[in-house]
Each structure stands twice: as structure tokens, then as C-alpha cells.
MMTF fields as JSON, N, C-alpha, C and O atoms, coordinates in Angstrom:
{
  "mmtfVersion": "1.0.0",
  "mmtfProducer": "UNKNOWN",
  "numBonds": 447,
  "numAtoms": 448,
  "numGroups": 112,
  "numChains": 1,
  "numModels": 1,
  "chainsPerModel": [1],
  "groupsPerChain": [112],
  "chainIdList": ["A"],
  "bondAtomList": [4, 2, 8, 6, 12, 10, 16, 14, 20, 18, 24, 22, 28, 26, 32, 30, 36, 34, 40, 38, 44, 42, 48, 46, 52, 50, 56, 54, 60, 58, 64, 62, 68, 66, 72, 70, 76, 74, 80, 78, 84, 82, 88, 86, 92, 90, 96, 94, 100, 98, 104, 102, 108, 106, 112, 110, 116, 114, 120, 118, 124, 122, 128, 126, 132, 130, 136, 134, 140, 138, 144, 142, 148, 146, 152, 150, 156, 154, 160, 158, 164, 162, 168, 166, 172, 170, 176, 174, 180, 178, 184, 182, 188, 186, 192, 190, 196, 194, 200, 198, 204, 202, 208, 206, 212, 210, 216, 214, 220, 218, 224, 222, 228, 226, 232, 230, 236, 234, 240, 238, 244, 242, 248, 246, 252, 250, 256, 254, 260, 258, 264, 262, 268, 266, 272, 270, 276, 274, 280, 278, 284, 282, 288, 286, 292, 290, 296, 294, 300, 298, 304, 302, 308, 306, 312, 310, 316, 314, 320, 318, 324, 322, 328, 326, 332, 330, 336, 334, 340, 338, 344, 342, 348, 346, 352, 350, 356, 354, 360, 358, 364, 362, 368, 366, 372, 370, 376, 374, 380, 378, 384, 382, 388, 386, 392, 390, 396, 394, 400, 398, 404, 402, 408, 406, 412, 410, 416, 414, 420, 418, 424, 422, 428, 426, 432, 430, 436, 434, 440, 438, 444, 442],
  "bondOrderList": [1, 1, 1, 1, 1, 1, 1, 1, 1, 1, 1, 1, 1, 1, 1, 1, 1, 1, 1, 1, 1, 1, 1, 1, 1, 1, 1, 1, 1, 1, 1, 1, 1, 1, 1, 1, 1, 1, 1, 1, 1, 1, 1, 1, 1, 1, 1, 1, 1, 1, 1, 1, 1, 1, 1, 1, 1, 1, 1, 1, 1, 1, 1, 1, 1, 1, 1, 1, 1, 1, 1, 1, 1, 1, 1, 1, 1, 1, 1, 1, 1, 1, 1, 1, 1, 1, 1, 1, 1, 1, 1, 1, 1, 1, 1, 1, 1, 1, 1, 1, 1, 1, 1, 1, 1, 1, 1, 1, 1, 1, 1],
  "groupList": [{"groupName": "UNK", "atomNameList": ["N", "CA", "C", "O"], "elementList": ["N", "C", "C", "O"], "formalChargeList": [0, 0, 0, 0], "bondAtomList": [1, 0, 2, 1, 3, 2], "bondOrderList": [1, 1, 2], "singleLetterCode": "X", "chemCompType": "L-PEPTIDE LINKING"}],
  "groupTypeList": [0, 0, 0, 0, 0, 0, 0, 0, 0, 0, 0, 0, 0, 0, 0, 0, 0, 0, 0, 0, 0, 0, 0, 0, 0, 0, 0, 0, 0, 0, 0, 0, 0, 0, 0, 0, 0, 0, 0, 0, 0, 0, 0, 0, 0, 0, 0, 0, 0, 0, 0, 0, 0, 0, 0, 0, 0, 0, 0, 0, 0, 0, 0, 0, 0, 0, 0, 0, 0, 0, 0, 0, 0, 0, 0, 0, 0, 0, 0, 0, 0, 0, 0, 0, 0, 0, 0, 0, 0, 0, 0, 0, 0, 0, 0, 0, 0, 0, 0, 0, 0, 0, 0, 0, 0, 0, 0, 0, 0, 0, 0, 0],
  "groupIdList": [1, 2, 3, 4, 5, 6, 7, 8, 9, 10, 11, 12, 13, 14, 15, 16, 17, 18, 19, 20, 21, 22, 23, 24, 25, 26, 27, 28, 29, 30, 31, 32, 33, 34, 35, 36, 37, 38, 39, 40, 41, 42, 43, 44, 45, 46, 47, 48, 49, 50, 51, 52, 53, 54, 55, 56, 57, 58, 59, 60, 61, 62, 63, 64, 65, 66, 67, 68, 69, 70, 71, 72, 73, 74, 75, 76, 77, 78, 79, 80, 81, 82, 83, 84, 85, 86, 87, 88, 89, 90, 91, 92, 93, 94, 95, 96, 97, 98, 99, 100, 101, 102, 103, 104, 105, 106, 107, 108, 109, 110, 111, 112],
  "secStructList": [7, 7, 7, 3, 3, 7, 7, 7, 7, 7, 7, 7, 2, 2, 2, 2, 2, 2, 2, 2, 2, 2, 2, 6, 6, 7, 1, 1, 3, 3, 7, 7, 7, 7, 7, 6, 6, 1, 6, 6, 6, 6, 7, 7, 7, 7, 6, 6, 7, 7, 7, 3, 3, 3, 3, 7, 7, 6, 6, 2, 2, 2, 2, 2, 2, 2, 2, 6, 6, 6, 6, 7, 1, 1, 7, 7, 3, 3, 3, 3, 7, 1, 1, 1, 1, 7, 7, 3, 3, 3, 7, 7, 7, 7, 7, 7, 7, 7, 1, 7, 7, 2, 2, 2, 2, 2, 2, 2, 2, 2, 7, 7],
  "xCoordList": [6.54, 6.783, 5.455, 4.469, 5.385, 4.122, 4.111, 5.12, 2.749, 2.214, 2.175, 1.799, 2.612, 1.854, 0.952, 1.34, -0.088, -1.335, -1.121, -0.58, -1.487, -1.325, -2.011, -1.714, -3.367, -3.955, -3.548, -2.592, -3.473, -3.562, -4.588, -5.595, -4.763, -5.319, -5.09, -4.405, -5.793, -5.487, -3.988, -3.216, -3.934, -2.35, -2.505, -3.543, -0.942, -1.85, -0.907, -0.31, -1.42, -1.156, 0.132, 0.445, 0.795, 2.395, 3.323, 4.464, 2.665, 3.306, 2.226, 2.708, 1.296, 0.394, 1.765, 2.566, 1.361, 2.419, 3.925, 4.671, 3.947, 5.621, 5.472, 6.55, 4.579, 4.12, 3.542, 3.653, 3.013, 1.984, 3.565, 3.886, 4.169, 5.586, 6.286, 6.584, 6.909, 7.535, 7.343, 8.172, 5.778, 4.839, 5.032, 5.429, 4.796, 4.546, 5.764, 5.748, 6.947, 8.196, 8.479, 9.188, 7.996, 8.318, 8.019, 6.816, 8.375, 7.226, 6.846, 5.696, 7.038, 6.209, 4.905, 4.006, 4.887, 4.214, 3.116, 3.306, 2.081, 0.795, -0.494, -1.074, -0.389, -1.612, -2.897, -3.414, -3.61, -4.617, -5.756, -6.262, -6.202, -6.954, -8.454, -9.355, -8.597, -9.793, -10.587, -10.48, -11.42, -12.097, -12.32, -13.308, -10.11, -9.746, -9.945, -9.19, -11.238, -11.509, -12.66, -12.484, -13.664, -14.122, -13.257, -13.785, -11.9, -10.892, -11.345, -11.862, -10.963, -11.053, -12.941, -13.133, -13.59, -14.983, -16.091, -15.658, -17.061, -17.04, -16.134, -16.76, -15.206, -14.747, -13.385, -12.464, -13.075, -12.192, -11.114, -11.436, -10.074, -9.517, -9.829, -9.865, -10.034, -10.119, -9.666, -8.53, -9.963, -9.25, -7.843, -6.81, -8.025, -6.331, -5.337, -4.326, -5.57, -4.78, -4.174, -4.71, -2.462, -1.631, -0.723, 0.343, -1.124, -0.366, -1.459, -2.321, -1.267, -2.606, -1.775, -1.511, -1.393, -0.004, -1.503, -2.459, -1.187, -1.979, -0.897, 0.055, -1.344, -0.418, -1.485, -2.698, -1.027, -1.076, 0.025, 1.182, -0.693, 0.587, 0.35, -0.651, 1.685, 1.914, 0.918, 1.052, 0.031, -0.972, -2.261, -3.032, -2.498, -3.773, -3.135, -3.695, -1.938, -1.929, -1.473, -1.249, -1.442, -1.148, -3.088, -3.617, -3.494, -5.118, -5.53, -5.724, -5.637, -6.413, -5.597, -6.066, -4.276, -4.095, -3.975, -3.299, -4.64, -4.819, -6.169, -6.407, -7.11, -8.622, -8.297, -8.373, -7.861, -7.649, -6.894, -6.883, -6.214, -5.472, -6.59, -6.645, -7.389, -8.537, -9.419, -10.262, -9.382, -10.504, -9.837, -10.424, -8.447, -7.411, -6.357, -5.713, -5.905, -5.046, -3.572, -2.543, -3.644, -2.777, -2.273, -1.43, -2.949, -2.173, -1.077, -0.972, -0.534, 0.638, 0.438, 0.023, 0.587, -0.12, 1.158, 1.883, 1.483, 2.668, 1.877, 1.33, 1.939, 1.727, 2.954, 4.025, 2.521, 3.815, 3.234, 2.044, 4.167, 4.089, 3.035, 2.826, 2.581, 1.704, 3.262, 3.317, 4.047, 5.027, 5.764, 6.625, 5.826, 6.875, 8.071, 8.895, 8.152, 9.833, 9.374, 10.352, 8.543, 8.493, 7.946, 7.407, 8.111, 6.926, 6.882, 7.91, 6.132, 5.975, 5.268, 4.494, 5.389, 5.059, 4.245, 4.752, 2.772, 2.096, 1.909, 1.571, 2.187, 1.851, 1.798, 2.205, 1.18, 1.203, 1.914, 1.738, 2.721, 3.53, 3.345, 3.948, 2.599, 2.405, 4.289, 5.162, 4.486, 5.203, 5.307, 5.281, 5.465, 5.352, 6.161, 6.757, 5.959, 6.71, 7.35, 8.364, 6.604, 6.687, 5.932, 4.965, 6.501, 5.683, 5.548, 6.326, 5.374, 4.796, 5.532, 5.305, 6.892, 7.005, 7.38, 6.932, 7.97, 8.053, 9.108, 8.847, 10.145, 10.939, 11.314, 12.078, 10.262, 9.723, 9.049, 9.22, 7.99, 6.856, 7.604, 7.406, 8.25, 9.142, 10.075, 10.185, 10.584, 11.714, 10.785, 10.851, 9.895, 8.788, 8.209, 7.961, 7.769, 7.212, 8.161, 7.616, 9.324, 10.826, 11.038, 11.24, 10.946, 10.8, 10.231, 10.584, 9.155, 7.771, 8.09, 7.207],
  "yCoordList": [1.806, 1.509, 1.603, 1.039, 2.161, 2.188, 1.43, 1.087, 0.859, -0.419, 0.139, 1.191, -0.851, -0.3, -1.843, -3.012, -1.351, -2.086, -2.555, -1.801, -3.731, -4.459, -5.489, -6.649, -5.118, -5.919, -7.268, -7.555, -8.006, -8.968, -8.997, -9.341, -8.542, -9.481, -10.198, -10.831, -10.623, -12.167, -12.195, -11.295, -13.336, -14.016, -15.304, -15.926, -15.925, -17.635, -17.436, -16.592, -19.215, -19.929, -19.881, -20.106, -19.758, -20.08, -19.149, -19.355, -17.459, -16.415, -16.159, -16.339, -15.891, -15.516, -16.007, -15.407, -17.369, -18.106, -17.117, -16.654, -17.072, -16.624, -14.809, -14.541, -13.647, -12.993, -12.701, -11.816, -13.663, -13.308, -13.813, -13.211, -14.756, -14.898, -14.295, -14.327, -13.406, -12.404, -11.324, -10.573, -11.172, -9.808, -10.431, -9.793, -11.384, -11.614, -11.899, -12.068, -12.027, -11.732, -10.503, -10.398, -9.833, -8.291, -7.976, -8.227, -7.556, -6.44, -5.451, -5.785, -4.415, -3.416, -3.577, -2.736, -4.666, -4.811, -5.655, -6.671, -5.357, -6.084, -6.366, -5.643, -7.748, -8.298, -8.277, -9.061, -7.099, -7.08, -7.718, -6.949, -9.204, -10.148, -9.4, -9.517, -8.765, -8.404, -9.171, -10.379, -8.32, -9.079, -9.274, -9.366, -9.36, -9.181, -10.279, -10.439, -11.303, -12.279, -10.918, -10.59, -10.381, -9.181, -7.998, -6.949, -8.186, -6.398, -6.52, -7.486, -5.204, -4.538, -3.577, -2.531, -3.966, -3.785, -4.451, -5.546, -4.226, -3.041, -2.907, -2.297, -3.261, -3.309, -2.595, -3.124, -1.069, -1.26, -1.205, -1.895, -0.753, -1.096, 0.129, 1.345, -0.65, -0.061, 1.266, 1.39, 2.237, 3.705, 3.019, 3.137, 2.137, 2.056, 1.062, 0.581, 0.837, 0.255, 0.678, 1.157, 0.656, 1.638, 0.936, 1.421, -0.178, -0.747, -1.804, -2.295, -2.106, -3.207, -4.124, -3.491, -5.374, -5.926, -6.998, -7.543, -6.944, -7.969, -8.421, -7.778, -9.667, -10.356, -9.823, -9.742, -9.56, -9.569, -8.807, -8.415, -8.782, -8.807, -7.304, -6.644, -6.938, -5.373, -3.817, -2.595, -4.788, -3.851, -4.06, -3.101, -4.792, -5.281, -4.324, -3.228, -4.439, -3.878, -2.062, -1.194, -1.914, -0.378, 0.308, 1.329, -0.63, -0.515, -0.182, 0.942, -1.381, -1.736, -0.951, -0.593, -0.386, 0.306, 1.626, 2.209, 2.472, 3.408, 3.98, 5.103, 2.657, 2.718, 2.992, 4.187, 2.054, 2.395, 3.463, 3.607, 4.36, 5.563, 6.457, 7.478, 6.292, 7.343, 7.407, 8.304, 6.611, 6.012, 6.322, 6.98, 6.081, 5.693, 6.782, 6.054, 7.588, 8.344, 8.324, 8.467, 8.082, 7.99, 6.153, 5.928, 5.317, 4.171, 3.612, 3.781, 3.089, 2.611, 1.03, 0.134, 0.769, -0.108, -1.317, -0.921, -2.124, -2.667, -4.252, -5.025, -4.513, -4.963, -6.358, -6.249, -7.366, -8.728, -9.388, -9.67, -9.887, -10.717, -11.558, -11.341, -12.453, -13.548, -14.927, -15.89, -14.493, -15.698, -15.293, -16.112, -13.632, -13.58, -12.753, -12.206, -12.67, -12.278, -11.02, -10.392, -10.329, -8.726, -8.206, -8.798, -6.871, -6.15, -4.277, -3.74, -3.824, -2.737, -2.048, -2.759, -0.183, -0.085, 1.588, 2.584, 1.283, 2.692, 3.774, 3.315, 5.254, 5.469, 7.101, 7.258, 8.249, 9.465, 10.015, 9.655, 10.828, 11.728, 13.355, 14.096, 13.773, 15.368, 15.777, 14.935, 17.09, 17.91, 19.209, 19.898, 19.703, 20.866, 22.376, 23.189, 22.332, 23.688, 24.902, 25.503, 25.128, 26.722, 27.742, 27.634, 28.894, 29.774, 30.407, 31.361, 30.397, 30.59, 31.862, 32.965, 31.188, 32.06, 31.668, 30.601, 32.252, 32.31, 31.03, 30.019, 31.137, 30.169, 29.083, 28.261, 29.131, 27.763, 26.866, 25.648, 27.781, 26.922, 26.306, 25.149, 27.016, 26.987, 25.345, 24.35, 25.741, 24.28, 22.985, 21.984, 23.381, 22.484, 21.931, 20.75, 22.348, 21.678, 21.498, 21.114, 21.631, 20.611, 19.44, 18.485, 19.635, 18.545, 17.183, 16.213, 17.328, 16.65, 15.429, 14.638],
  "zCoordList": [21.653, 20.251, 19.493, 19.968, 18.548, 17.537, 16.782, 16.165, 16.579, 16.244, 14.085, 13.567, 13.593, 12.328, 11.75, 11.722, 11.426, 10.97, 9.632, 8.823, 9.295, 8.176, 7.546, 7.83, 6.282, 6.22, 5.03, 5.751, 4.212, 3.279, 2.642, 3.261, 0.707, 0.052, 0.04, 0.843, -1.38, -2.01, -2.68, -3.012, -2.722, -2.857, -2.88, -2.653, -3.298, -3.412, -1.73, -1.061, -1.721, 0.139, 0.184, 1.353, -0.272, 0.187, 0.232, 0.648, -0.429, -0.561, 0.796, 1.915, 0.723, 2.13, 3.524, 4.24, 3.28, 4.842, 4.689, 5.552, 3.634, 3.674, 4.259, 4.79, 4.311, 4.493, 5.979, 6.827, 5.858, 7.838, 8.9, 9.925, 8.443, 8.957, 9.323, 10.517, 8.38, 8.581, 9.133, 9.647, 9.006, 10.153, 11.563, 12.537, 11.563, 12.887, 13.377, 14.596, 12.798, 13.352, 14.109, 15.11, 13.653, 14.011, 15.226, 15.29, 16.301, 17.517, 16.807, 16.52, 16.307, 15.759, 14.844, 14.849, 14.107, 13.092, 13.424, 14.092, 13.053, 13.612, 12.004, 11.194, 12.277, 11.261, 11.622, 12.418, 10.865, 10.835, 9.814, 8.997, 9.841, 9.074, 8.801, 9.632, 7.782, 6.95, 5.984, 5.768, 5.407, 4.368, 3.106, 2.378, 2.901, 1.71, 0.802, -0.157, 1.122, -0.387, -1.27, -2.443, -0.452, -1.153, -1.639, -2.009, -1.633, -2.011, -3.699, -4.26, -4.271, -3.441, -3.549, -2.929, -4.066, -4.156, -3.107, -2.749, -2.646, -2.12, -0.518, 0.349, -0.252, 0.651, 0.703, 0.08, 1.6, 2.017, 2.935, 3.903, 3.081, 4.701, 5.688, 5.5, 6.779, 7.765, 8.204, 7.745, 8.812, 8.979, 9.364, 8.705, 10.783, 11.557, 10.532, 11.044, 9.43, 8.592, 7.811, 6.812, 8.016, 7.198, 6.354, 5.978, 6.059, 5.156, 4.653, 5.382, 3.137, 2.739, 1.556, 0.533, 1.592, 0.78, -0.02, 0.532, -1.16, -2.187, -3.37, -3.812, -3.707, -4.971, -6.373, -6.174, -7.446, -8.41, -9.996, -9.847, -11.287, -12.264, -12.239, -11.96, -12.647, -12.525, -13.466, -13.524, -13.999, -14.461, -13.714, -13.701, -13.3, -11.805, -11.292, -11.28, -10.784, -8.928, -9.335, -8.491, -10.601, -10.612, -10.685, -10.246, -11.296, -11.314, -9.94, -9.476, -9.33, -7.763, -7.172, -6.092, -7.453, -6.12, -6.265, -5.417, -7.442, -7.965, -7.334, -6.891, -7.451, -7.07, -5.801, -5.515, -4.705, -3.009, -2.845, -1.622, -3.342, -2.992, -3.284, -2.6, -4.067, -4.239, -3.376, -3.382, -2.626, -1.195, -0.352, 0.508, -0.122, 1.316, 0.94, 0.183, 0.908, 0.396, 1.033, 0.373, 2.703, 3.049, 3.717, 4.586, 3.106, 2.967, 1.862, 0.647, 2.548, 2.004, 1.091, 1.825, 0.178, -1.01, -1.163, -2.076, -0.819, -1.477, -2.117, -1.33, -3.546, -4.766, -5.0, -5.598, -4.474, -4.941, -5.81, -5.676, -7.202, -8.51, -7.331, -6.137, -8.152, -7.823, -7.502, -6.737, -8.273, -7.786, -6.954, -6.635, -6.064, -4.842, -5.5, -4.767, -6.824, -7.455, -7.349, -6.941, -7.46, -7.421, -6.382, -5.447, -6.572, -5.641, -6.096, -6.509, -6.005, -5.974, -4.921, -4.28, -4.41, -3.352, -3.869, -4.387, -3.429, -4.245, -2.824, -1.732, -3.045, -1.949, -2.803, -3.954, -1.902, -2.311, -1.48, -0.317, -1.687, -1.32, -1.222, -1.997, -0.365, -0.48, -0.34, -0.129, -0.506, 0.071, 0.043, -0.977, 1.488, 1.188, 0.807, 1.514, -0.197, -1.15, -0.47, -0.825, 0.513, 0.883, 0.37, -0.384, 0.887, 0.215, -1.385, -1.339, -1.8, -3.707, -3.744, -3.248, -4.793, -5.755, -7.248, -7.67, -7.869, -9.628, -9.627, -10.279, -8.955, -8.933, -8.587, -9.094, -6.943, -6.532, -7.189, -7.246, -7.864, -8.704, -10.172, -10.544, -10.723, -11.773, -11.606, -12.322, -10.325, -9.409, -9.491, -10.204, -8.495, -8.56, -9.687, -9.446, -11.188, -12.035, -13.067, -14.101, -13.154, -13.13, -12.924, -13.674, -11.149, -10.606, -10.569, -9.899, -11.539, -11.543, -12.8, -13.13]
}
């Protein structure tokens, strides 16, 4: 079974507990404790870390996790309200097109 890595910002204490809980419920899922009171300047996650979950309001975490996709490209970002009611999940998505033509590219920036 493959392990997926998971670090924690900041968050308050009771969404944190409610969080490392539920990871550590899992067999697959593994908490990886960093040195997210410094996130996200100058610090940031680890290569083997593919998931990085922080609390804040929905214009912070489109910020901060705009900044770490520019650093981390292929981690996975997931963003909870500071009170637990939300969440959002930032991530980039390549895909690949095929080979180039008039109508692909055409489909494609449609698509967009």
C-alpha cells in the first residue's frame, strides 16, 4: 500500500486534534510533523510531502497556496476556514493534449 505524506500548518488546537485524528485513522495516510509555525516563509515542505492542509480565510489560503504551488508544483494544497465549515483544495493539473492541431488547440482554449 502507498503511503501518502501529510504535513499541517497552522490552525487553531481543536481543528488541528480533529485533523491529525482522522490521519492517523487511516493505514495509508501518514503525518508528517514539520515546521509549519514558520509556513509558509522561509520554509517549505519537504520533497516526500504530497499533501500540506493549513487553516485560514479564503483569500489567505488562495494567496499562500498560490505562493507554494510556485515552489511545490506537484503538491496537493487543501485550505480549511479557521472554524472547520470550509475547505478548499489547490492543486495543478497538467494534461496532456496530444498531438497539435487547429482543432485540438481551438477545443482546448474553449475548454479553459
Amino acid at each position: 500500500m502507498d503511503q501518502t505524506y501529510i504535513a499541517l500548518g497552522a490552525m487553531p488546537r481543536l481543528l488541528r486534534d480533529l485533523v491529525e485524528s482522522l490521519i492517523d485513522s487511516q493505514p495509508d495516510l501518514r503525518l508528517v510533523q514539520a515546521k509549519a509555525r514558520w509556513w509558509p516563509w522561509p520554509w517549505s515542505p519537504e520533497p516526500e510531502i504530497h499533501v500540506f492542509i493549513f487553516a485560514a480565510e479564503p483569500r489567505e489560503a488562495e494567496l499562500l497556496a498560490g505562493r507554494l504551488l510556485a515552489i511545490r508544483p506537484r503538491l496537493r494544497i487543501i485550505a480549511l476556514s479557521k472554524d472547520g465549515r470550509e475547505s478548499w483544495l489547490y492543486e495543478l493539473h497538467p494534461e496532456a493534449l496530444g498531438a497539435v492541431s487547429p482543432e485540438r488547440l481551438l477545443s482546448a482554449i474553449r475548454a479553459a
